[in-house]
C-alpha positions in Angstrom: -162.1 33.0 57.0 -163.8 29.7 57.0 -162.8 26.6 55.2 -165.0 24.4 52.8 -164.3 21.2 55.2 -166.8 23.1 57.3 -169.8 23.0 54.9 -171.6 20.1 55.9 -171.5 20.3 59.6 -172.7 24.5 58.6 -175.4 22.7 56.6 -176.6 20.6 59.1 -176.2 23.0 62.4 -178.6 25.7 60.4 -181.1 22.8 59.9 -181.1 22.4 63.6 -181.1 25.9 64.6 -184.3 27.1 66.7 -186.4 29.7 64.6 -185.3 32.4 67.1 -181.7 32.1 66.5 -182.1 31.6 62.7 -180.5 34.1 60.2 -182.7 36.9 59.6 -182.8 39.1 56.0 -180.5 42.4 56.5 -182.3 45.7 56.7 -181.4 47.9 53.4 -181.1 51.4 53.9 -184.0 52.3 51.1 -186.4 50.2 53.4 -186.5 47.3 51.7 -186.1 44.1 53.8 -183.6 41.3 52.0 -180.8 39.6 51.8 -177.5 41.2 50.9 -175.8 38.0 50.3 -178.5 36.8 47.5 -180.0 40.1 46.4 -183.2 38.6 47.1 -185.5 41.6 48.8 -188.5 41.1 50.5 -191.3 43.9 50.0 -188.9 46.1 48.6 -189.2 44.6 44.8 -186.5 42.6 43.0 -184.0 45.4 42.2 -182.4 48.4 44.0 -181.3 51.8 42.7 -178.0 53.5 42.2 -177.2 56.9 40.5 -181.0 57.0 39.8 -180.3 54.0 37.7 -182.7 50.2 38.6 -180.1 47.5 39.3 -181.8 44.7 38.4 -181.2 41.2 41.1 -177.4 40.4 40.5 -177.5 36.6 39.0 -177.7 33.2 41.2 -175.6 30.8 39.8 -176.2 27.2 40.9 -174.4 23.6 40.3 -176.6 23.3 36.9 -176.7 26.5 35.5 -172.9 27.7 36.4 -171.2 25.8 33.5 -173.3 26.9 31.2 -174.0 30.6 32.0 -169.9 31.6 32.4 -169.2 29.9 29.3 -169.4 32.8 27.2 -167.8 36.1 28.4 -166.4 37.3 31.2 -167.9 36.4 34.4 -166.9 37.7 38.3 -168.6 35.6 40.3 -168.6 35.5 44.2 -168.4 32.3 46.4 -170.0 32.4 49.5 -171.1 31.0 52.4 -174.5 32.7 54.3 -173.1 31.5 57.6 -169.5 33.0 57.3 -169.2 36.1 58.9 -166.7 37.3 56.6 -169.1 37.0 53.9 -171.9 38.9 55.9 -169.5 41.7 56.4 -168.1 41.6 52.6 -171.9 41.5 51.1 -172.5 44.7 51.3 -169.0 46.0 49.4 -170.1 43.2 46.6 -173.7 44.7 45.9 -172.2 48.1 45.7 -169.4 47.0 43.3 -172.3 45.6 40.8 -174.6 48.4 41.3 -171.7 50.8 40.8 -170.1 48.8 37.0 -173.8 48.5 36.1 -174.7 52.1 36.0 -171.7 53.0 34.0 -172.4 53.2 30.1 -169.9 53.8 27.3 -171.2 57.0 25.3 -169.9 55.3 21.8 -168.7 57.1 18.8 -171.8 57.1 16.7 -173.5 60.0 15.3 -176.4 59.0 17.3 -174.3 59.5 20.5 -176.2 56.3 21.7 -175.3 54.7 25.3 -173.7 51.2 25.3 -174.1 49.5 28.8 -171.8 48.6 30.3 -172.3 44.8 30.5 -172.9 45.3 26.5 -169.5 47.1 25.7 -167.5 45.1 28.0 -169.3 41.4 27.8 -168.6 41.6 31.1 -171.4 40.2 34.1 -171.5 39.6 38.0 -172.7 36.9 39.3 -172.6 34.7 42.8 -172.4 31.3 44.4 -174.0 30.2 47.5 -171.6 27.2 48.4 -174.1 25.8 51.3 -176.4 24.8 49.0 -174.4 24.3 45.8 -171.3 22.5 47.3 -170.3 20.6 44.0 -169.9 24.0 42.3 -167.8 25.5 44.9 -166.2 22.0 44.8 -165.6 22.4 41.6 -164.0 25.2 41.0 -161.7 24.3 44.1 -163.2 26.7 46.6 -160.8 26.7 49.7 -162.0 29.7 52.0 -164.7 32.1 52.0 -165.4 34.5 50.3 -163.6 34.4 47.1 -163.9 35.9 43.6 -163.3 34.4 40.6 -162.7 35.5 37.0 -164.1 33.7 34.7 -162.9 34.2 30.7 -165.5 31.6 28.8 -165.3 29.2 31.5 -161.7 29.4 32.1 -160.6 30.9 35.3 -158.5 34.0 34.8 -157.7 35.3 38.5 -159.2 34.8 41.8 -159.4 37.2 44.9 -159.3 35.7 48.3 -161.0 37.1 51.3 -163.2 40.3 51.9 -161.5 43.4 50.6 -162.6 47.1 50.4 -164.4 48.9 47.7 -161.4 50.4 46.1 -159.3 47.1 46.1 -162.3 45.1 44.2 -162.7 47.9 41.7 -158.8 47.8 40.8 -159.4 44.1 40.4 -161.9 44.9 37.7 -160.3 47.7 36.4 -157.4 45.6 35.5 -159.0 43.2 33.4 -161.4 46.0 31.5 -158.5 47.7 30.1 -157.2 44.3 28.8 -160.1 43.8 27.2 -160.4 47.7 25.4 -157.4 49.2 25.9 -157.2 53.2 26.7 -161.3 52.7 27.5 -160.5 53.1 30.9 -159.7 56.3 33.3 -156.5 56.7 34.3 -157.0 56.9 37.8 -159.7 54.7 38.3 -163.9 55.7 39.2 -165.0 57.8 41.2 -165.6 55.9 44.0 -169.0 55.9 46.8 -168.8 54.5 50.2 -170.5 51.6 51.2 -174.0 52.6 51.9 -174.5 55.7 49.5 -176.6 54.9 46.3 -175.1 57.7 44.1 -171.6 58.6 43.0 -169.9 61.7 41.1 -169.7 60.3 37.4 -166.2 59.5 36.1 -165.1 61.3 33.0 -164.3 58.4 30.3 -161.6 58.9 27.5 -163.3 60.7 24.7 -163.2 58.3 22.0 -163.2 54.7 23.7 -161.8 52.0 21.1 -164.3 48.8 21.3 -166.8 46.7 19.7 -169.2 49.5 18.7 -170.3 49.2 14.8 -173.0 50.4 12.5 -175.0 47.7 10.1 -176.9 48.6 7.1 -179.8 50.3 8.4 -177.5 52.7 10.7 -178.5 51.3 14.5 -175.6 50.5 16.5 -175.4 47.1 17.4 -172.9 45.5 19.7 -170.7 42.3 19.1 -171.9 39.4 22.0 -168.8 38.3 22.4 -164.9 39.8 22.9 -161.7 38.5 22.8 -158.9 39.9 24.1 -157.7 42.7 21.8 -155.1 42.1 19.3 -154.0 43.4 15.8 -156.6 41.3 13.5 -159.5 41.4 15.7 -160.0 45.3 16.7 -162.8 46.8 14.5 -162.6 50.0 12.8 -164.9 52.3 15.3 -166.4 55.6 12.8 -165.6 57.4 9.8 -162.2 58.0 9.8 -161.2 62.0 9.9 -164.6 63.5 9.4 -162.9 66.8 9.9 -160.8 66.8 7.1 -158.1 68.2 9.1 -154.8 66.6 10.5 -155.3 65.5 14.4 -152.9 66.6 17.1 -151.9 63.7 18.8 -150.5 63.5 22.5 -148.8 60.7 25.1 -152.4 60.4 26.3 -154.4 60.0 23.3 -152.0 57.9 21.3 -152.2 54.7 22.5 -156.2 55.0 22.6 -156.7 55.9 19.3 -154.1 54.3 17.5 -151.8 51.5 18.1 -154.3 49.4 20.2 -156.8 49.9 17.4 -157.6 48.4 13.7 -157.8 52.1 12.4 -155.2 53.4 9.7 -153.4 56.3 10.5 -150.9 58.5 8.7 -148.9 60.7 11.2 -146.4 63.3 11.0 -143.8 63.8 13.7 -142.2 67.1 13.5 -140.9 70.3 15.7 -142.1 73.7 15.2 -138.5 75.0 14.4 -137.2 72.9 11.3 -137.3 74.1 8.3 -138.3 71.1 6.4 -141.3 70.6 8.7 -142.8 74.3 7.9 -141.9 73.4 4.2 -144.3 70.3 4.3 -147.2 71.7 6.6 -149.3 73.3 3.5 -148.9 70.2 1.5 -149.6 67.5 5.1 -153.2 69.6 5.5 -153.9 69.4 2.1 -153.4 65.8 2.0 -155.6 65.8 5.5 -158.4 68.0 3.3 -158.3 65.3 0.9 -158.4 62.1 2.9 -161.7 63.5 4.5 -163.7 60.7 5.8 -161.4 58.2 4.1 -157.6 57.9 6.0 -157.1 59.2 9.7 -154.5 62.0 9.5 -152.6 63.0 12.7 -149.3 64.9 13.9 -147.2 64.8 17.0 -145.2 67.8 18.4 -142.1 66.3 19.2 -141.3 68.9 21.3 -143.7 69.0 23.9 -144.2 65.2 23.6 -140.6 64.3 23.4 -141.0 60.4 25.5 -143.6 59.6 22.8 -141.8 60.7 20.0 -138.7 58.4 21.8 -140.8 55.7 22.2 -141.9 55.8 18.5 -138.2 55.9 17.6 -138.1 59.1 15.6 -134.4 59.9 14.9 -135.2 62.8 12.2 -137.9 65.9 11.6 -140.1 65.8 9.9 -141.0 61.9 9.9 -143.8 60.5 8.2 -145.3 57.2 9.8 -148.4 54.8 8.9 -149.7 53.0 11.9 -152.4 50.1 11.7 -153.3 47.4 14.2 -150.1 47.9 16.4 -147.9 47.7 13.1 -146.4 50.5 11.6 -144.2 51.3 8.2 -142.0 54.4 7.3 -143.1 56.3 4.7 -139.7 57.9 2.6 -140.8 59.3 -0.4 -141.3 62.3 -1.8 -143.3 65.3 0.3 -145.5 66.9 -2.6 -149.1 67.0 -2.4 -149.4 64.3 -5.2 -147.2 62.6 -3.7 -148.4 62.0 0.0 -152.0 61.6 -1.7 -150.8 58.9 -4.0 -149.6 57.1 -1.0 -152.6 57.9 1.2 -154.7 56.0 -1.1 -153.0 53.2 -1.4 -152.6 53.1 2.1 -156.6 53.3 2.1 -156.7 49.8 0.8 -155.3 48.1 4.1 -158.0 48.3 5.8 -159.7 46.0 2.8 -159.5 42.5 3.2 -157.5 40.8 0.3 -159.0 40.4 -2.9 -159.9 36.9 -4.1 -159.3 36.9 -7.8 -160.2 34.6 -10.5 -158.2 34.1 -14.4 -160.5 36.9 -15.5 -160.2 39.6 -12.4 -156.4 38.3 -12.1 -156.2 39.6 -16.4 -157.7 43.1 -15.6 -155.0 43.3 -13.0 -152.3 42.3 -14.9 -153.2 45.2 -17.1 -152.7 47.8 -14.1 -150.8 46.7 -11.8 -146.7 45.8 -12.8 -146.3 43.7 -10.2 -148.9 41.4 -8.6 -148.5 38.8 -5.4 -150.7 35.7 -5.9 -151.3 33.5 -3.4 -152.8 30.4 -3.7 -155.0 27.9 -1.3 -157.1 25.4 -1.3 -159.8 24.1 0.8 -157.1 23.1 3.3 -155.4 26.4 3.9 -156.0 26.9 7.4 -157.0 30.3 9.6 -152.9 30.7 10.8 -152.1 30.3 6.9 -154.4 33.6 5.9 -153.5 35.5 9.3 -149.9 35.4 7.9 -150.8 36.6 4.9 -152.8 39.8 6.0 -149.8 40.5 7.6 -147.9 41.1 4.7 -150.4 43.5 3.7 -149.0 46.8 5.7 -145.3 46.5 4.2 -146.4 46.1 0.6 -148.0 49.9 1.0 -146.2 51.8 -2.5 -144.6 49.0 -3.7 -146.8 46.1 -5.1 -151.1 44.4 -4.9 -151.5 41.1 -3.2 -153.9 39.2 -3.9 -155.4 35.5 -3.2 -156.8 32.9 -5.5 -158.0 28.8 -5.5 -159.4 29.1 -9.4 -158.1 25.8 -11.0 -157.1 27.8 -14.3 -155.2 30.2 -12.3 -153.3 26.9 -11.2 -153.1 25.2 -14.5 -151.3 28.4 -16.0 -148.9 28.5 -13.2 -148.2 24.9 -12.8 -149.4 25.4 -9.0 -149.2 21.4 -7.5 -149.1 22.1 -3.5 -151.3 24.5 -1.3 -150.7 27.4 -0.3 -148.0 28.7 -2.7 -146.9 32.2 -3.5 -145.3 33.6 -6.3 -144.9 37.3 -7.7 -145.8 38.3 -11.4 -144.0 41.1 -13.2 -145.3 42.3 -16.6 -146.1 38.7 -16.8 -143.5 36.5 -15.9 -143.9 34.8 -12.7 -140.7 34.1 -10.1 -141.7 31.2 -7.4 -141.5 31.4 -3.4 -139.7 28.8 -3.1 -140.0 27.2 0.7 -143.0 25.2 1.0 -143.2 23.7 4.3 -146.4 25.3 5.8 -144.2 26.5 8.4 -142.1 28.5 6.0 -145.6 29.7 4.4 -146.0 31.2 7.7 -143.2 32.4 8.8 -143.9 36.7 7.9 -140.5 37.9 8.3 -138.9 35.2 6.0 -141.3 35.9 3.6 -141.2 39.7 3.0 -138.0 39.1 2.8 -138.4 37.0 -0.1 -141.3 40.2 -1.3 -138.5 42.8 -1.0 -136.0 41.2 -3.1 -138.8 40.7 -6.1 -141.1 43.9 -5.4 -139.9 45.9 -8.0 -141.4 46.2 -11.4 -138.8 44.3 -14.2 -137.9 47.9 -15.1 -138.4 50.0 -12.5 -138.3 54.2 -12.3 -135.7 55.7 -10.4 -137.0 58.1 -8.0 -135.4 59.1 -4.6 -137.0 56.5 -2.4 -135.9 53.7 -4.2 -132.7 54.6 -5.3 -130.7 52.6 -2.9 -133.1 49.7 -3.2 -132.5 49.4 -6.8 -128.5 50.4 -7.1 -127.7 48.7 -4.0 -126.2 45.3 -3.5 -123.6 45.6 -5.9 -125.7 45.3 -9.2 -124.7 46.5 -12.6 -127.9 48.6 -13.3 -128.4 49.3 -17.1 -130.3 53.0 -16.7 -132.3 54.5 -19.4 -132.5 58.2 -19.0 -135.7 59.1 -20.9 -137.7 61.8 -21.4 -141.6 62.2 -20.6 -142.1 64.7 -22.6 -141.2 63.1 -26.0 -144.7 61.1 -26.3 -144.1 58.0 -28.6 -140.0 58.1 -28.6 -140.8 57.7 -24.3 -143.0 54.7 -24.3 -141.0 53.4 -27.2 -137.7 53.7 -25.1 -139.1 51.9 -22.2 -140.8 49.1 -24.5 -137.0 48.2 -25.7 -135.5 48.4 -22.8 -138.5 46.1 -20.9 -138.0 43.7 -23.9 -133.7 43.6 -23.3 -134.4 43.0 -19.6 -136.8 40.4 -20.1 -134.5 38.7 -22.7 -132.1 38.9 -20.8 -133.6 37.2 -17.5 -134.6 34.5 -19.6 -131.1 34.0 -20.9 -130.1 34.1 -17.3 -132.4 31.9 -16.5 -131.3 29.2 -19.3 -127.9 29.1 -18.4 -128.7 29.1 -14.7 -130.5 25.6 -15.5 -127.8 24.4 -18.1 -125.1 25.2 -15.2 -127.0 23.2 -12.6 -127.3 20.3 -14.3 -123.8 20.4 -15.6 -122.8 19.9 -12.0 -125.6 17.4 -11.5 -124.4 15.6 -14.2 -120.6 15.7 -12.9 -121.7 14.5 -9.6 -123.4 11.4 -11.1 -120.7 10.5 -13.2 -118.4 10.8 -9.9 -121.0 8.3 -8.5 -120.9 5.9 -11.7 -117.1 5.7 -12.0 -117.3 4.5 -7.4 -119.4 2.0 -8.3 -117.6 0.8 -11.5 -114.8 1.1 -9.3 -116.5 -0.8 -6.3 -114.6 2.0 -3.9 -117.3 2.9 -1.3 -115.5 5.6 -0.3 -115.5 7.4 -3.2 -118.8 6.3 -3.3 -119.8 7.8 0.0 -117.7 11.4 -0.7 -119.3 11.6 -4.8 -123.2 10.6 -2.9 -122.0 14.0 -0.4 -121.7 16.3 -3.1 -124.1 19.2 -2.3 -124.9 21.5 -5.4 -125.2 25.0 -4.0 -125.8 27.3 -7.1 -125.3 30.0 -4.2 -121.5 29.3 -4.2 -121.4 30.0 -8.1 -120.4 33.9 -8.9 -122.6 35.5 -11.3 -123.1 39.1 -11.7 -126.7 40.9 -10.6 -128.3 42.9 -13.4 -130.8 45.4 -12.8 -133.0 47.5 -15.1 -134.5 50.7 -14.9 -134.8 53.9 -16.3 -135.2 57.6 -14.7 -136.4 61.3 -16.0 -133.2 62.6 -17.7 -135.4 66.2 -17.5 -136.3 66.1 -13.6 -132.4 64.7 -12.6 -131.0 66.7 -15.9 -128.5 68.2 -12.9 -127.5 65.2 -11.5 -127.4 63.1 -14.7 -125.4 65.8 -15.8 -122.5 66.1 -12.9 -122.8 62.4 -12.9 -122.3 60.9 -16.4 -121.6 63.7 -18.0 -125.3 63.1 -20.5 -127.8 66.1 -20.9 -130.9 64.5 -22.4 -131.4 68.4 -23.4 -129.2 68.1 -26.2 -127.8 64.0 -26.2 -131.6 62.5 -27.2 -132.5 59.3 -24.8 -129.6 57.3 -23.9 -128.6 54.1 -21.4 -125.9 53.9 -18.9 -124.6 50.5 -17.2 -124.0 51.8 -13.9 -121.9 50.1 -10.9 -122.5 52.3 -8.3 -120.7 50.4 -5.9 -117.6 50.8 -7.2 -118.6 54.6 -9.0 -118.3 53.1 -12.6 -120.1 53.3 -15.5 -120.2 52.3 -19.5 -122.1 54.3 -22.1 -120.4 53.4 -25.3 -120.8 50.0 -27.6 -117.6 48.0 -28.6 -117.7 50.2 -31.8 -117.6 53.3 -29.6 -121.3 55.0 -30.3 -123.2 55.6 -27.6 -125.5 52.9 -25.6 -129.2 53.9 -26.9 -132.4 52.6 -25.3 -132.7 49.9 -28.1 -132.9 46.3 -27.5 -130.1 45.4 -30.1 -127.5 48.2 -28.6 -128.2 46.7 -24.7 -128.1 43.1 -25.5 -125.1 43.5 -27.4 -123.1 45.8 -24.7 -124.3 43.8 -21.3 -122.1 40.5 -22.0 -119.0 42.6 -22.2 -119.4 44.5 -19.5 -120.4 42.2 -17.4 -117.4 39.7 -17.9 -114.5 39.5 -16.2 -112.5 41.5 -16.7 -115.1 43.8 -18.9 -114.5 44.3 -22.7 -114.9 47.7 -22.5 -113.4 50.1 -20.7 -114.9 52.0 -18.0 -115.4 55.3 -17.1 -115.8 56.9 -13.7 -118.3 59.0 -12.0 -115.5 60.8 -9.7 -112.3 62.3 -9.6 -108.6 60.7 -9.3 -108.2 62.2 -5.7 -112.1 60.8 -4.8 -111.3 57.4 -6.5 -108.0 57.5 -4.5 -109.9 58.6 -1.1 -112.8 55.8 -1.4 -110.3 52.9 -2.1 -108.8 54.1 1.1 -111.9 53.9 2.6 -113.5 51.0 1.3 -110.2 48.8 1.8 -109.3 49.9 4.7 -111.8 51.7 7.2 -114.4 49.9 6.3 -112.7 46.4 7.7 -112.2 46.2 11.2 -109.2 43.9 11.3 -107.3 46.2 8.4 -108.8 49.6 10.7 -107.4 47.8 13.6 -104.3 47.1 12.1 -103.4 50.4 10.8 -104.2 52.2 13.9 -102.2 49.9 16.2 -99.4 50.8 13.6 -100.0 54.9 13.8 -100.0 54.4 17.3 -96.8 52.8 17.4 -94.9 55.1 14.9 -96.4 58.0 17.6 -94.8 56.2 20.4 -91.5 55.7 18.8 -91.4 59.4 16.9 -92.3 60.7 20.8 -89.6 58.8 22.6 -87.0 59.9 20.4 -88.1 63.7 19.7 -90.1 63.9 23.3 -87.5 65.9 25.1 -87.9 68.8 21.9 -91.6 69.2 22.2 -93.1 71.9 23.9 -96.5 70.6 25.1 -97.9 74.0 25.5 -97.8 74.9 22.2 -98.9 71.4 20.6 -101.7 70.2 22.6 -104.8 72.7 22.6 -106.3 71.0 25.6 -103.7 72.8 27.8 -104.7 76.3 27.0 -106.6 78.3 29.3 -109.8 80.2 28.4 -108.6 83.6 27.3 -105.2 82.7 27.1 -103.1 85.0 24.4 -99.8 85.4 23.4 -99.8 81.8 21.1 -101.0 80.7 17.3 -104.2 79.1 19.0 -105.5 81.7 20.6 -109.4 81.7 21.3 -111.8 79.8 23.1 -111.8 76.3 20.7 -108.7 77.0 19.3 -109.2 79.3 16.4 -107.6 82.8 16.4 -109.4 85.4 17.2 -111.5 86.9 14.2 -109.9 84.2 12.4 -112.0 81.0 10.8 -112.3 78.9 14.0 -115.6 77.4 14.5 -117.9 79.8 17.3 -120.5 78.7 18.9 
């Protein structure tokens, strides 16, 4: 290969050269005379032909125009010298490499079955360099030998190939970079690939749906974005109408990545095995749902058993499980598997896809009205692009559980007090609770955040269902539960009106004393600061200024609220609290399920009824310490016994350690002593034989025979 330090002197010897000994045009096979290193033809026209296709004259960049043209896109270009031999014998591989990736088009997913080119679908375009007469580009782009290719990403060199290679080495260097740019558009194994020379190639079978830029606009014609970035979660665009079938897709190791995590597309997928039981249960219901969701939500199912390293790369741990996928994000879906129910999800899921509503006081009203719990987030005209990206992020985990929505009306911020930009904050029937970080890092920090969404995504007074049973008894609460029935009409909605108006009385009680107690302590740490300086004691002074008031630190007792279908969970309301709201009218539990405790009577002894009077007055004496009123408990003396064992002691690792290091020494000791008394073979299973008779363990695990052993 030749080095750039030669340029001039090959500048000036081909100046010099007789006209006998000059470079003459190479002779294309179609009869055309040109050159192979420009494209340039001489009475052969200004294009050539492959796959019955016209090539048009691959472009000639120059030290003006090459800035410029590469600045959008993606640009191969070649750098070249015409007096390098290595060039002359790498020309002809390069023409065939553009005439071959020209030819190709993307059949996209339109109706109209329309051919995107390749250059199109791809933004992707040759190009080449002569360096002997443009030395301040090759210069430029720090040319050192010849040839070389270059990658150009909007101007910005992405990789460079050095020297002349083969056919099938330069088309893995483009491959490589054209499934960056649409993932699963690509063949597996690469084109189909001619020899240098031939002007027609076997045509390579593309994946049958290709993700990429291919849209519709108003009027139906497919048009094609000019310019790609590399593909990521927010920028890939929904392709076609999603499942125009109506029916639920199989979905395989190949197909999977294509069609759904490296595209924006929704999808809800089932993964499931043909045996279980619970899977054949939900099939009728999961194409129904698919039937219903025509041409709105993508509906799909994997077969975990003949795609078992998908299904372990997904991380399914249990059949059937119900997943929804979107941009390379995905949530599990763990409600309940009716037809209503899965549809009800669906569409909510539907809205994803949607950006966020903007809202102003009067949309944000209507909402309120619908909606029992609302996210609003507000901006300003300095909320930057990273500040709404981490928002839509949100958007996937709040599927089933609450709307979020954006705003920057100034009444919206007059009624909420809203100061600094962005802020978040939630709204439950009304009453707002404050995100409070407000550094814009913390703004955009997604997983601190949710976090902060799942702890206040609940509605005030939630129902209990089996998906979000552990969400609302969990972490210890005190849950005051009104069992209720649907079918009662006025006595239902009355019932939850009371109980709604105790829980909100009650946070704002909370609340009150929440502030009172702060600045109590704020108030003892400033008189600690008066009395140093009275004092003139900087040391004091210094220790009192240290104080840090961590409300954290301060015990106080969670209170929930909810209520549940005493007729749907009559059995389990039943077994559990001993209530039939058959026969007991509505009623209201205050339920540790932590410690498998409960209240239902008042300190007169009548029952706990869903009235705002009979909770208020119950909750402060069951929740002090110790409670006022005795409690009752949802298991029996020999349970209770059993889970204090195992809460105090399993469940600890140095008290688990502790007593097994004890057993283990009482076994040593009790051996030792009684050791020479024990026969082995009739205390230790392991040292039977298989078959082995004559002994109280006989049988293969170590049941007797016909007797209740486990058999396998």
């Amino acid at each position: 290969m030749r080095t750039l330090s030669f340029l001039r002197y090959l500048t000036l010897a081909a100046s010099l050269l007789p006209t006998a000994y000059s470079l003459q045009p190479l002779r294309r096979e179609d009869g055309a005379s040109g050159d192979l290193l420009t494209g340039q033809t001489t009475g052969g026209g200004d294009s050539t032909t492959f796959n019955g296709k016209s090539v048009p004259e691959m472009a000639s960049l120059t030290s003006d125009n090459l800035t410029p043209i590469i600045a959008h896109g993606y640009w191969l270009v070649e750098f070249f010298s015409p007096y390098c031999g290595h060039c002359r014998h790498f020309a002809p591989t390069w023409q065939l490499l553009y005439e071959l990736y020209y030819t190709q088009d993307i059949l996209s997913s339109t109706e109209k079955g329309d051919a995107i080119s390749f250059t199109q679908y791809y933004d992707y375009h040759f190009g080449r360099v002569d360096c002997a007469s443009n030395g301040d580009a090759c210069a430029n782009s720090k040319i050192g030998q010849f040839p070389t290719v270059v990658l150009f990403k909007d101007s910005v060199e992405v990789k460079k190939s050095v020297g002349g290679k083969d056919i099938k080495a330069m088309s893995a260097f483009v491959e490589e970079t054209l499934e960056t740019i649409w993932p699963g558009s690509r063949p597996k194994d690469g084109l189909k690939l001619p020899k240098v020379g031939e002007h027609e190639v076997e045509k390579t079978l593309m994946p049958e749906q290709a993700p990429g830029p291919v849209i519709k606009d108003g009027s139906g014609t497919t048009t094609v974005s000019g310019t790609k970035s590399m593909v990521s979660a927010t920028k890939v665009p929904i392709l076609a109408t999603p499942n125009p079938d109506g029916k639920s897709k199989a979905l395989t190791a190949e197909n999977f990545q294509r069609l759904v995590t490296t595209t924006h597309d929704p999808w809800f997928i089932k993964f499931y095995v043909p045996w279980c039981h619970h899977c054949q249960a939900l099939a009728p219901n999961w194409q129904g749902m698919a039937r219903q969701m025509r041409g709105k939500l993508n509906i799909g199912e994997v077969n975990c058993e003949t795609e078992k390293r998908l299904c372990k790369d997904v991380k399914v741990k249990g059949y059937p499980t119900l997943l929804f996928f979107r941009g390379g994000e995905r949530i599990e879906y763990d409600g309940l598997r009716g037809l209503g129910d899965l549809l009800d999800f669906s569409n909510k899921a539907i809205a994803v896809a949607e950006p966020i509503m903007d809202v102003d006081a009067a949309k944000f009203a209507e909402l309120e009205k619908k909606e029992e719990v609302l996210f609003l987030y507000f901006y300003d005209h300095a909320t930057t692009a990273e500040d709404f990206a981490a928002l839509e992020r949100l958007t996937m985990s709040l599927i089933g559980h609450a709307k979020l929505v954006k705003t920057d009306d100034p009444v919206l911020c007059e009624r909420y007090k809203i100061s600094t930009w962005p802020r978040l904050l939630v709204s439950r029937d009304g009453k707002p609770t404050y995100y409070t970080a407000l550094s814009p890092r913390d703004m955009r920090d997604f997983r601190r955040v949710l976090n902060w969404m799942q702890s206040v995504w609940l509605p005030i007074v939630p129902e209990l269902t089996a998906s979000n049973a552990k969400e609302v008894m969990g972490g210890g609460k005190l849950v005051v539960l009104g069992i209720l029935s649907r079918d009662r009409g006025e006595d239902f909605i009355s019932a939850k009106r009371e109980i709604k108006n105790a829980a909100l009385e009650w946070i704002d009680k909370q609340t009150q004393a929440f502030q009172l107690e702060r600045q109590e302590l704020r108030d003892a740490k400033q008189l600690r600061i008066e009395e140093a300086e009275d004092r003139n004691d900087q040391r004091a002074l210094r220790a009192a200024k240290s104080i840090r008031i961590n409300m954290d630190d301060i015990e106080r007792r969670d209170v929930g609220f909810a209520w549940v279908d005493g007729t749907f969970w009559e059995r389990w309301i039943r077994t559990t609290f001993g209530i039939s709201v058959l026969t007991d009218n509505e009623r209201v539990v205050m339920y540790d399920y932590s410690s498998h405790r409960y209240w239902d009577v008042t300190m007169t002894g009548n029952p706990i009824v869903p009235s705002r009077t009979s909770i208020l007055e119950t909750l402060p004496r069951v929740v002090s310490s110790p409670p006022k009123i005795a409690a009752k408990r949802t298991m029996s003396v020999v349970g209770h016994a059993w889970w204090t064992v195992k809460e105090q002691v399993f469940e600890h690792p140095r008290v688990s350690i502790g007593v097994s290091v004890g057993a283990l020494i009482c076994i040593v000791i009790f051996v030792r002593r009684h050791g020479r008394n024990i026969d082995l073979s009739a205390a230790l299973p392991s040292y039977f034989q298989v078959g082995e008779k004559g002994n109280a363990m006989d049988g293969l695990l170590g049941g007797s025979p016909g007797g209740s052993g486990k058999v396998d």
